[in-house]
N, C-alpha and C positions, 0 to 999 in steps of 0.2 A: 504493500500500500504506500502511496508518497506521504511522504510526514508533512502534518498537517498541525495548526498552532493547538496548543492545548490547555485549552481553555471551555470552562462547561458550558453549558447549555444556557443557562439564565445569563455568566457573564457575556458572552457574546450578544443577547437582545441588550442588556443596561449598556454597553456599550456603544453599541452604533445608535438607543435612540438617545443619548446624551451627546453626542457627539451631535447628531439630530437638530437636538433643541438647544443645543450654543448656535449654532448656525441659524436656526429663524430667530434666534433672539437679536445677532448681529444685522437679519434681514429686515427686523422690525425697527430699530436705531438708524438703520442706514437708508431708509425709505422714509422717516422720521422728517432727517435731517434734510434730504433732498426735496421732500416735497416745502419744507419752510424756506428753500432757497430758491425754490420755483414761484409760488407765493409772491416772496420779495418782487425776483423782477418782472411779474405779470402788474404789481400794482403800479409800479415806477411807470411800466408801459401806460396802463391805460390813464394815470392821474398825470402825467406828465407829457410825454413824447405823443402819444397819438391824438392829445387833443390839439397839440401848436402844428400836427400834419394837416388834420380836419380844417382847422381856421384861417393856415394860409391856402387852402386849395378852396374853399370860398371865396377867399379875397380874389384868387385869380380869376376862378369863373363872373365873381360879379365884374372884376374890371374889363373881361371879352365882352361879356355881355352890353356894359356901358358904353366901352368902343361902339360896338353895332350900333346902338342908339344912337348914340352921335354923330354917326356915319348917316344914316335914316332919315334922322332930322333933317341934317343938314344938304340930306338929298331932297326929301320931297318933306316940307316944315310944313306942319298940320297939327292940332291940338292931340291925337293919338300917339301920336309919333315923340311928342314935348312929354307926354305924360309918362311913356315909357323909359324916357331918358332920368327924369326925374328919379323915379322907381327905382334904377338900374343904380344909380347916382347915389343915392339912400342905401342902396342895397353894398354898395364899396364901404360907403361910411361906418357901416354897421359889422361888418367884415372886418375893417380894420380896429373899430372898440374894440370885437369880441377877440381877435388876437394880441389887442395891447390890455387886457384886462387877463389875460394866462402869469402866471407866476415867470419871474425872468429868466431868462437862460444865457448861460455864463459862455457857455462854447458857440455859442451864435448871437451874442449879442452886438457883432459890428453890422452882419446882414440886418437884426433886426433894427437899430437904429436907422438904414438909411430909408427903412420902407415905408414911415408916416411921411416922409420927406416927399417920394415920388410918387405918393398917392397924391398927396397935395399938388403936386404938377400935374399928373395926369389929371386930377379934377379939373384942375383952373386950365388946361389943353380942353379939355371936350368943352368945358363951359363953355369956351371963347366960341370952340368951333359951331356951337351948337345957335350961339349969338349972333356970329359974325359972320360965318360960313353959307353965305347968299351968294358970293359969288363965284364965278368957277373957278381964277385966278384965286381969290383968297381961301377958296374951300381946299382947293388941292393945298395951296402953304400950309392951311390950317390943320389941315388931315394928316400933312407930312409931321407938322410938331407933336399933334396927336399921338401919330404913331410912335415918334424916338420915345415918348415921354410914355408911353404905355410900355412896351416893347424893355426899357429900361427897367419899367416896376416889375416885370414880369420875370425879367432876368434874375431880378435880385427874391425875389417872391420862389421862385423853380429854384433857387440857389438855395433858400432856407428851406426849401419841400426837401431838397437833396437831404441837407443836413440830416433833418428829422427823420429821412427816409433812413439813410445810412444807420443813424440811432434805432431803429425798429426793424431794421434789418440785424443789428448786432440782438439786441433787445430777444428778439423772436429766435435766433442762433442760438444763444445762452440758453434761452429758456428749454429750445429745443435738445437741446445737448445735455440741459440738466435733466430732462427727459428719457432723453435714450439711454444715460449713463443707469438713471436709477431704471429704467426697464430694463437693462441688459444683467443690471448686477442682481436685479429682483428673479430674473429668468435664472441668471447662474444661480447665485443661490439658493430658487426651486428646485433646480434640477440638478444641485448636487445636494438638498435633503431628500429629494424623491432618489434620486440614485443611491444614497446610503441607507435609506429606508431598505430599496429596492437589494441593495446589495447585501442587507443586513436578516432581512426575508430568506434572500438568495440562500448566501453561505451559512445560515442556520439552517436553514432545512437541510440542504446538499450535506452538512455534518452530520444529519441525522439521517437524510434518506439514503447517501453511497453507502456509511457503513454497515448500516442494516439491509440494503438488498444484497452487500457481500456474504452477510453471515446468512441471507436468505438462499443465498445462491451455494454458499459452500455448504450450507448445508443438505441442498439436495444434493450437491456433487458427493458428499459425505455419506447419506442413504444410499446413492448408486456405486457405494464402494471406491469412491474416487477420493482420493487425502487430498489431493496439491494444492487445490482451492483452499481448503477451508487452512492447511498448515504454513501457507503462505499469510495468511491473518496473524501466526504467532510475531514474526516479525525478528528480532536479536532473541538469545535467550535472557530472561531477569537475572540479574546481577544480585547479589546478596543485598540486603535492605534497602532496598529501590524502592522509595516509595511510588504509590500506586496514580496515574495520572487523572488530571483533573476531567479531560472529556470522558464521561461516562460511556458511552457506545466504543469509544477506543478503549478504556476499558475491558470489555464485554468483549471485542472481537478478540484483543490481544489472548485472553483466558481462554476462548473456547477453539482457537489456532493452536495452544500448547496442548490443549485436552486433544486436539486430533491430533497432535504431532506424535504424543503418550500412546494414542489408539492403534496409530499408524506402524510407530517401534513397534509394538506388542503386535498385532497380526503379522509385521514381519519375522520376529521371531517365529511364531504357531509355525508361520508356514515355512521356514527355514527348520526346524526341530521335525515335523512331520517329513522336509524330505530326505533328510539325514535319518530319521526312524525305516524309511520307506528303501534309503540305500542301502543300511544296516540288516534289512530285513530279507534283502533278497539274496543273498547269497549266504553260506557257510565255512568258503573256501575264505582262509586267514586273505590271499594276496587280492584277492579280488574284492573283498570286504573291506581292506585298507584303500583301496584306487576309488570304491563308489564312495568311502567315508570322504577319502581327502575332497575329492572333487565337490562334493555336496558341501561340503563346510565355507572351501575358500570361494564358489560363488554365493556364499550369504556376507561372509567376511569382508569380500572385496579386496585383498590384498594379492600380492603378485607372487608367492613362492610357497609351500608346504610340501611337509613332508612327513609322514609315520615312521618313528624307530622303535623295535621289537626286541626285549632281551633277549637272548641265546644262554643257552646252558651252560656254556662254558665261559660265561661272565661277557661284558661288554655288552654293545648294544649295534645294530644292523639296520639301514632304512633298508624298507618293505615296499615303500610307497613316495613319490616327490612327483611334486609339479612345479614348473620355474625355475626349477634348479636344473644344474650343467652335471650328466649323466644321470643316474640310475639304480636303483638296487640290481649290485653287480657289477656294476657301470664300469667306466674308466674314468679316473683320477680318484679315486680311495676314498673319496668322502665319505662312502657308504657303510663305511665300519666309523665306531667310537669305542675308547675305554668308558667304562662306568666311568661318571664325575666329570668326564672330557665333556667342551663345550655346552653350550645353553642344553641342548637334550639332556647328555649326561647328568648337569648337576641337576636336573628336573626330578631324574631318579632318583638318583641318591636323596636328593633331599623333601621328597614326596609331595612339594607343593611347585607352582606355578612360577616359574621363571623369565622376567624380563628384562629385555634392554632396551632402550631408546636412545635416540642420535648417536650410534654408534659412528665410530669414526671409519676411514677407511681400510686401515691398517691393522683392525683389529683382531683379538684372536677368533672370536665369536664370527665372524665373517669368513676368514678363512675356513673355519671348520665347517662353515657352513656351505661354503664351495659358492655362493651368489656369483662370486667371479665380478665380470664386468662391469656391473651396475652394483655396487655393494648395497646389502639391504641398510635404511637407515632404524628401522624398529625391527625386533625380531622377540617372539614369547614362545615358550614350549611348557606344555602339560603336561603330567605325568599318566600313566593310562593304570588305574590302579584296581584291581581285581578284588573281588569279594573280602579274602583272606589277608590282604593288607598288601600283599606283592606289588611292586610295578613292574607290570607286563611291557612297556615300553615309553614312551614319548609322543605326544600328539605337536609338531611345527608349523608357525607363523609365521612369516618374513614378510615383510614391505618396506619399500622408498617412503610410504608415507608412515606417521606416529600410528597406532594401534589405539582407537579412545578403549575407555572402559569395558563399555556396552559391548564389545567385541571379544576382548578377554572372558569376561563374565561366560559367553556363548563358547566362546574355546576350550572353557571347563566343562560346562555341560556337554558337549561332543564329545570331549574325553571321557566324561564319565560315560553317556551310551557306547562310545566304542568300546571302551574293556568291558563294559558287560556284554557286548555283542560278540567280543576276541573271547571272551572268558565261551560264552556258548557252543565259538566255534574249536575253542580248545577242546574242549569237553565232547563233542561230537569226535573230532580228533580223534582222543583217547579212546573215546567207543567205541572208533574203528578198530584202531589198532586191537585194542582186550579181542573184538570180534573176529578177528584174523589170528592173532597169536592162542587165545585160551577158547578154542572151540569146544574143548571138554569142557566147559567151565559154562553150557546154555544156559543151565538155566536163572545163574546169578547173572549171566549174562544178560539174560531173556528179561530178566529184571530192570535193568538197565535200559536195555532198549525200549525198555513201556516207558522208563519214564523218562529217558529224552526224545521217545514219538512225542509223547505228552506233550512235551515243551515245543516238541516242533508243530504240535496243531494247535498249540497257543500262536505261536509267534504266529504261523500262519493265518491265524485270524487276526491277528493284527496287522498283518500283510494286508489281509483283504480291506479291512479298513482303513490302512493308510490310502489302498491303491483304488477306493470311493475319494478320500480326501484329495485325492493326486486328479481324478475324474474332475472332480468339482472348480480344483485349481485352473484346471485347463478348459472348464467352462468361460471360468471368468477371466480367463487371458482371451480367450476368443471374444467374448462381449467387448474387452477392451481395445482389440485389435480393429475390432467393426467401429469401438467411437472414435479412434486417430486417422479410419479413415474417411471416416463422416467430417475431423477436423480437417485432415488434406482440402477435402472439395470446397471448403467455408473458405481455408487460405487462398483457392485458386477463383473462389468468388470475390475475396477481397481484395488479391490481385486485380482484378478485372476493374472492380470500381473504381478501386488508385488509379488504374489507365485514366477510368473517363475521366475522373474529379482532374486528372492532370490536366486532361484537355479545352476543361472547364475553365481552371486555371488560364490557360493559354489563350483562351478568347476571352477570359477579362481583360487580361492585360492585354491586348489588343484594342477590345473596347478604351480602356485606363488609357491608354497611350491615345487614341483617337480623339476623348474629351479631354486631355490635356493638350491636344493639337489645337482644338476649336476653341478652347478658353485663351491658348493663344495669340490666334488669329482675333478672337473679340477684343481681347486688349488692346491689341494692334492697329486694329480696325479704330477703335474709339478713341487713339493717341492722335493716329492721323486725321481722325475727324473733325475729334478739334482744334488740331491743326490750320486742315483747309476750312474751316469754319471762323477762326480767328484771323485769319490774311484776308479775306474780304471785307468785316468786319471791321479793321484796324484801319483800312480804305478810304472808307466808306464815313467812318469818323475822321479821320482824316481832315479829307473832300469837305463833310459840315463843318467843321472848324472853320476852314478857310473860306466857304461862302458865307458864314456869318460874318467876317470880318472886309469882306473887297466890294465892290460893284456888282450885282446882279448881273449885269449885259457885260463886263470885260471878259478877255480874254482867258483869264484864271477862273473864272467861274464857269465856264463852259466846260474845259477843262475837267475841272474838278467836279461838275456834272456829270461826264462821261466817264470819270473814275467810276462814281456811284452807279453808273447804268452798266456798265461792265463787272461790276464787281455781286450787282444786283445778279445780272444774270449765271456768273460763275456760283451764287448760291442756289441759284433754281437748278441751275444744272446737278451740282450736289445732289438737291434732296429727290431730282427725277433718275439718277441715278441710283440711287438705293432703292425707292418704289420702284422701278422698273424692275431690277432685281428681284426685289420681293413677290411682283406681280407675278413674275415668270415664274419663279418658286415653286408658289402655291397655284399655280396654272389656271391664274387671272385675267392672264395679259390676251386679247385678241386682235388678230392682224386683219386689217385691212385690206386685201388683197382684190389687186389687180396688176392688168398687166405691164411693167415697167420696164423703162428705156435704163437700164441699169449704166451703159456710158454718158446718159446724162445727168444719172445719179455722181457719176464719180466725178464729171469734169463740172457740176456746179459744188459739190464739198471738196475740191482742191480751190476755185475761185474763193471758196467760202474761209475759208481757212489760207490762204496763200498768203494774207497780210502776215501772219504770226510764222510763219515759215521768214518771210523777209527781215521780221523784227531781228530772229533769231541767226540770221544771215544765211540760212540752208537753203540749197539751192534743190526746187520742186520741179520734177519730168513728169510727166503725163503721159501715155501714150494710151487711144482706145483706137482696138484694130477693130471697123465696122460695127455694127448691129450686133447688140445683146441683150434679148429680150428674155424677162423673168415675171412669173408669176410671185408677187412680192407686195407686202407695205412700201408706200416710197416713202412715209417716214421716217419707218425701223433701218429700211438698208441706208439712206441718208445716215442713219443715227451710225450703222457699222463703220460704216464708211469713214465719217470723220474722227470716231471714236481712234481707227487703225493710222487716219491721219495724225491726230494728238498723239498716240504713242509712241510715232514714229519723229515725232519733233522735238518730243521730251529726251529723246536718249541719244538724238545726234547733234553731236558738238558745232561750236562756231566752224561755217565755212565745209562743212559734211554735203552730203546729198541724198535727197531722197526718190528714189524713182516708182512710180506709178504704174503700173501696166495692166491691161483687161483686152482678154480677147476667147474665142470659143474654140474649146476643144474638147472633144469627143463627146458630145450633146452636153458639155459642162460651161459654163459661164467663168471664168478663171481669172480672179484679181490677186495681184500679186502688189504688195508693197514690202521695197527692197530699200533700206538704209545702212549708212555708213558708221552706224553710232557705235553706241556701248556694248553691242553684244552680249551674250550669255552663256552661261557654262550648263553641262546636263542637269544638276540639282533643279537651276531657275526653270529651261524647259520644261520640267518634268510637271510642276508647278505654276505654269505661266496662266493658264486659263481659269485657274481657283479664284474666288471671290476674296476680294483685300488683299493678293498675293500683291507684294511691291518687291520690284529686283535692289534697290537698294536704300534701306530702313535707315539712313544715318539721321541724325540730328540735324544737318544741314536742310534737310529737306527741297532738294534743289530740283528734283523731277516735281512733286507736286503728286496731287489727286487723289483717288482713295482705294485703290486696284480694282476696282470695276469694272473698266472701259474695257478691256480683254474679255473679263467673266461675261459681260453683257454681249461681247461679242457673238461671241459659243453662244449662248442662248438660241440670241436673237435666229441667228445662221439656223442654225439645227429645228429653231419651228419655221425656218423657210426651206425643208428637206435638204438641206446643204452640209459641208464639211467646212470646218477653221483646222489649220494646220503652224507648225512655228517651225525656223530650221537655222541654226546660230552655227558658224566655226570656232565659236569659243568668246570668249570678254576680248572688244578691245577689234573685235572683225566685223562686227557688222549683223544684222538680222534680217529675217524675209518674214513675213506673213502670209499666206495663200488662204483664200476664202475661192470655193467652188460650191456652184449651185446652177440647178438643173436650168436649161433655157426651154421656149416659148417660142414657136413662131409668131410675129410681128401682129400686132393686131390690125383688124381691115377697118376702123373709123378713126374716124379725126377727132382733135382734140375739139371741144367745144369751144365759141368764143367766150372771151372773159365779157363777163358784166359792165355795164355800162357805172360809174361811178351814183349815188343818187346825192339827196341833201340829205343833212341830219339833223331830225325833225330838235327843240328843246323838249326836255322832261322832266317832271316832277318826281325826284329821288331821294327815299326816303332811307338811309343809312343808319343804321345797328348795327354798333360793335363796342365791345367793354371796354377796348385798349382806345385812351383818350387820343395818344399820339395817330392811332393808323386809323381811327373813324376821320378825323379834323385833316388828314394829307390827305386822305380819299375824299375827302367831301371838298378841297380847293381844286384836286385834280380834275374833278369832275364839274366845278363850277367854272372852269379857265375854258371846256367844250359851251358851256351855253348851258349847262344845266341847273337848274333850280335845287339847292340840296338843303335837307332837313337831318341834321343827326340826332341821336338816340343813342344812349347807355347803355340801357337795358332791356328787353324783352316786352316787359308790361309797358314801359313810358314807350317803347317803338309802336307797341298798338294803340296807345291813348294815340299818341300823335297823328297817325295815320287816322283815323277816326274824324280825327277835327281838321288835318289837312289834304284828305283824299289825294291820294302821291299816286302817278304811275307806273314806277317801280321800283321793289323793295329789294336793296342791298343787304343783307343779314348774314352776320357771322351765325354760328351751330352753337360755337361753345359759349354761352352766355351767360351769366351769374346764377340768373334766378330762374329761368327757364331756357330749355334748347329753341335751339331755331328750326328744330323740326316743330316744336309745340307752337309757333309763331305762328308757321308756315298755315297750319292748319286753322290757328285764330283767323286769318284772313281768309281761307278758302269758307268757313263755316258762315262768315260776314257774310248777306249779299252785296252792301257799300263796298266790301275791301274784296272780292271776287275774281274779280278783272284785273285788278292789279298782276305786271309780270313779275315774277319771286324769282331771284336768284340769290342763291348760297355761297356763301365767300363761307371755305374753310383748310385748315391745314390737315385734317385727313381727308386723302384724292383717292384712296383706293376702289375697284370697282365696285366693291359693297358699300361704300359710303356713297357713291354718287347714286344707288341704286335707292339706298334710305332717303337718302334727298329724293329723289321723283316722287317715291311713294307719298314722301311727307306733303308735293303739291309746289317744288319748285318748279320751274321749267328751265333753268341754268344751275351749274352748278363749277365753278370755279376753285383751281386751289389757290390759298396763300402762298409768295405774294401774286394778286394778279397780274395777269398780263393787261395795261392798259387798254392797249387799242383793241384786243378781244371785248373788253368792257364798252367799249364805245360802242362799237361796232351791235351788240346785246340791243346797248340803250338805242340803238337806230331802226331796229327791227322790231322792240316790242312796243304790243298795242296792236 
């Protein structure tokens, strides 16, 4: 059994559940304490920071709002118009009490000092304008002071929203963090009192149930005559006052493993004693009676040499009998004779008791007399063989390499004692003969004789017959035992078998293992470079507004820095159409458009399309399309391959490289081939080029760019147009080819349609909803610079009030909304018969095909992703109605 701690039954439960209840006691203190620090800064939040957020984002809205008014007025001056300016006017005033009546604030009290100041301007700007602004010369001065002086408060107004922002951004982190920390330490700490509970449950039972179903199990093995099980429980033997262990069932097993070990000795004596009775019994002949004794002894003994020595009449002593030893009675090399007294035999005799030695040396005399020769015995014992009359008939010999315990000797005497009564029997028979042969006159003393050692011999003979029942019986239960080792063979060759599979089991986890540690990989990877190329547009982009707040609208830097934003705008559309796209395909979303396409005119407008940025980068772009190659295809999607295999091809060839182009048809295949100078790749990257986020080279510099898509999407795209992508590199540093084939098409027999005549674009009334202040207020001037009429909305419910009271044409609405989706909108308007008519389009950041699909149902009739495409939007507002 493996040793196991020992310790009882009772102490092992007070232990693990004390152990238990320190740990919820430290869970209840530490949860104590966390929730009083969460407390704190929830109240700092809301009695401090979120009400100076609240009161300057009033002050702002009322000062836009006032602007307007003043604008209103001073366009079309009317008692409605004065009224609302007033209102609007009152409405700043009252914005600016309530934020200069907040308790002060030390880390922004330079912003807030300058903003009574600029309120004050801006009022005494709109007053004027609102007074003075009749003419259109002065209206425009007036409007323009207006604006610096508003545009000013606002700055510094969004400067103090920042501040406070920043504050409740920290504020809400804290809080959140003091949060996770006490939920993670409340989790650990559950789950390491449920696990010591658990594990305390556990290994008290397993103390109590393994050792009891061993003693349940040894002890049937023990009923079916089997010891190993159950004497394997005894374990070491007890040591002299050892006291007794504290686990009781260890205990228990240890005692009833020495009881079978005790049971076990003792049947092997029986049946060692029965087959030495059983060898003793069959024969009468002294030399053959010595050969079945020795043999039956030394296999119960176990030792490696024995041998029988018989006195002689004429003094000394004779072996009869040896096994292990070097010759023979008779033999050659002499050992076979002794004087009386000579050697362990000898002095056995003479001195009528049992004589041993142990770790005899090599050299010794007791060795040589004993002739072991080569391997000298290291223990050697001999018997005396002593007869009724007190005689010693001879010597009964032990030898072994190893010590001789007790238990061994003990059985050495008792052999000795059945042999000389069995030698004395056969002496006696002897004798009979002889008197039987020599005094034939002498029958009927004779005759006398012979009755009573028939006698003896139909005794012994029936104990013959009952040894040779017990000998019967023995060989029953060696046969029984032979049938259960080979019952245990076929179990081994069963447990073999399942070792195979469990290995194999084995071998495709870690397969598996290895395959999710590839993909968590790759997601890390994926997410470094995303935001990445998420942050260089971004950084642009801000940039770009920096600098148009600060120069000319109409110079030159601003246009500029316009066209940063519109390029940089689009390299994040491209991003996030590139991972939908991906995604689409995936899950087997995406569906082609398909007709039939002039694929060399696909390739020579995405080499136009793309040739500026080849020039940027100074690489020189070949073309070549040999004739007509017509494909059954999206022209979007193969566009999309197309330039995708162009950008890749720009990314990895250096200043001054080349890149060539070529398409032409072979063997009913359509075959584009692009061929550059650049970086090349080694087999690892081929092998790997077309996997999703695969990038050829991961440094920190990040000097290729993108998110390893454009390849992945490649293979996609191809292979739902029954086509092949192939990659073929002579190493890093030689250059790359690309090969896309796909099946061609005979030419189709119509003409392209003509393009539509351009029309006008009608004005409309657009009602816009969206939470985020910044992208409702740039959508709604974007759309007011076409001619359109726009009304925005926050929220869900103020977008249907609104629309209710200003019947709009059509409804721009974001999905994801505060207080309600923009599907539930959708349907607010369609259930209206007022709002019915109205065209609904959806402006949202999830474009997948099941979202565009929930929008129809909901009752749009467009449904756009963020950001939109403008002139898609115009284009909307021109058609509907």
């Amino acid at each position: 059994m493996n040793r196991r701690i020992d310790l009882s039954i009772g102490q092992r439960l007070a232990l693990g559940f004390g152990v238990a209840g320190a740990l919820l006691a430290l869970l209840a203190v530490t949860s104590h304490r966390w929730s009083e620090r969460t407390q704190a800064l929830q109240r700092r939040q809301d009695e401090l920071v979120r009400p100076r957020a609240l009161a300057a984002n009033r002050l702002e809205t009322a000062t836009l709002y006032a602007a307007l008014a003043a604008r209103s007025q001073a366009l079309t001056p009317d008692a409605e118009h004065l009224q609302a300016y007033e209102a609007s006017s009152q409405r700043v005033r009252e914005a600016m009490a309530a934020l200069a009546a907040l308790p002060p604030d030390e880390d922004g009290r330079e912003l807030f000092a300058r903003i009574p100041v600029l309120v004050d301007r801006f009022q005494r700007a709109s007053r004027q304008m609102v007074e003075d602004g009749q003419g259109r010369a002065a209206r425009q001065m007036l409007e323009s002071g207006m604006g610096g002086a508003r545009e000013d408060l606002l700055a510094v107004v969004r400067a103090y929203q920042a501040l406070q922002q920043r504050r409740t951004d920290g504020a809400l982190a804290a809080i959140a963090a003091s949060a996770r920390e006490m939920d993670n330490a409340g989790l650990t700490l559950a789950a390491l009192v449920a696990g010591l509970l658990g594990a305390t449950f556990f290994f008290t039972a397993r103390s109590v149930r393994r050792p009891a179903m061993a003693l349940v199990a040894a002890s049937r093995r023990l009923a079916a005559g089997d010891f190993e099980q159950a004497v394997a429980l005894a374990g070491a033997p007890a040591g002299a006052g050892e006291a007794p262990a504290r686990d009781e069932l260890m205990e228990l097993s240890t005692a009833f493993g020495r009881m079978a070990l005790n049971l076990r000795d003792r049947e092997a004596q029986l049946r060692a004693g029965a087959q030495l009775a059983a060898a003793l019994a069959s024969t009468l002949d002294v030399g053959r009676l010595c050969e079945a004794a020795l043999e039956a002894l030394l296999a119960h003994l176990g030792v490696e040499a024995g041998a029988i020595y018989l006195a002689e009449e004429g003094g000394g002593l004779r072996r009869r009998a040896a096994l292990g030893l070097p010759g023979g009675p008779g033999g050659p090399g002499g050992e076979d004779a002794l004087r009386e007294g000579e050697g362990i035999p000898g002095r056995a005799v003479q001195t009528r008791r049992t004589v041993t030695a142990q770790d005899l040396p090599a050299d010794s005399a007791f060795t040589v007399h004993l002739g072991v020769g080569r391997l000298p015995p290291r223990a050697v014992a001999a018997a005396p063989l002593l007869l009724q009359d007190g005689r010693a008939a001879g010597a009964l010999l032990a030898a072994s390499v190893k010590p001789i315990p007790g238990e061994a000797l003990q059985f050495l005497e008792h052999a000795a004692a059945q042999l000389a009564a069995s030698l004395q029997n056969a002496f006696g028979h002897a004798r009979s003969q002889e008197m039987a042969a020599e005094l034939k006159e002498q029958n009927e003393r004779l005759q006398a004789q012979q009755e009573e050692v028939q006698s003896q011999a139909e005794e012994i003979q029936a104990q013959n017959e009952e040894l040779q029942s017990q000998t019967e019986e023995i060989q029953a239960q060696n046969e029984e035992l032979q049938s259960q080792n080979e019952e245990l063979q076929v179990q081994g060759e069963e447990l073999h078998s399942q070792g195979l599979e469990l290995r194999r089991i084995v071998e495709r986890l870690s397969a598996g293992e290895e395959a999710l540690r590839e993909a968590d990989r790759n997601k890390n990877d994926f997410l470094a470079v995303l935001s990445h190329e998420l942050r260089n547009p971004l950084a642009a982009i801000r940039n770009s507004l920096y600098i148009l707040e600060r120069i000319e609208p109409d110079s030159g830097r601003a246009k500029r820095a316009q066209a940063v934003i519109d390029r940089q705008v689009e390299q994040l559309a491209r991003l996030v159409e590139d991972v939908l796209d991906l995604t689409r395909i995936s899950r087997g979303k995406m569906n082609l458009l398909t007709t039939a396409v002039d694929l060399g005119a696909v390739v020579r407008q995405a080499a136009e399309d793309h040739g500026a940025e080849f020039s940027s980068r100074g690489i020189q772009l070949a073309v070549q399309v040999a004739g007509d190659a017509f494909v059954d295809g999206d022209p979007a999607r193969l566009a999309q391959v197309t330039g995708n295999l162009l950008l890749n091809a720009a990314k990895f060839t250096p200043l001054g490289g080349r890149v060539a182009v070529s398409l032409r048809v072979d063997g009913g295949k359509a075959r584009l081939r692009v061929q550059d100078t650049g970086a090349g790749m080694d087999e690892e990257t081929l092998g790997r080029l077309f996997q999703p986020f695969m990038q050829a080279n991961m440094t920190l510099a990040r000097t290729n760019g993108g998110l390893g898509l454009g390849l992945a999407l490649v293979k996609r795209l191809v292979e739902m147009h029954g086509g092949s992508v192939s990659a073929r590199s002579d190493g890093p540093g030689k250059g790359a080819e690309l090969t896309v084939d796909l099946p061609v098409r005979s030419p189709p027999s119509s003409s392209e349609p003509r393009p539509a005549e351009p029309r006008a674009r009608p004005r409309r009334r657009v009602l816009v909803v969206e939470d985020n202040v910044d992208a409702a207020e740039s959508l709604a001037e974007a759309l007011a610079l076409g001619g359109h009429e726009v009304v925005v909305a926050f929220r869900g419910v103020e977008g249907i009030e609104k629309a209710r009271a200003w019947r709009p044409d059509v409804l721009v609405c974001d999905i994801g909304l505060p207080d309600m989706e923009g599907h539930e909108v959708a349907r607010a308007f369609r259930r209206d018969p007022d709002l019915s008519a109205v065209y609904l389009v959806a402006l949202s950041g999830y474009a997948l095909p099941d979202d565009v699909k929930k929008a129809s149902e909901a009752g749009f009739h467009e449904h756009l992703a963020k950001p939109p495409n403008l002139a898609k939007l115009k284009d909307l507002l021109a058609e509907a109605g």
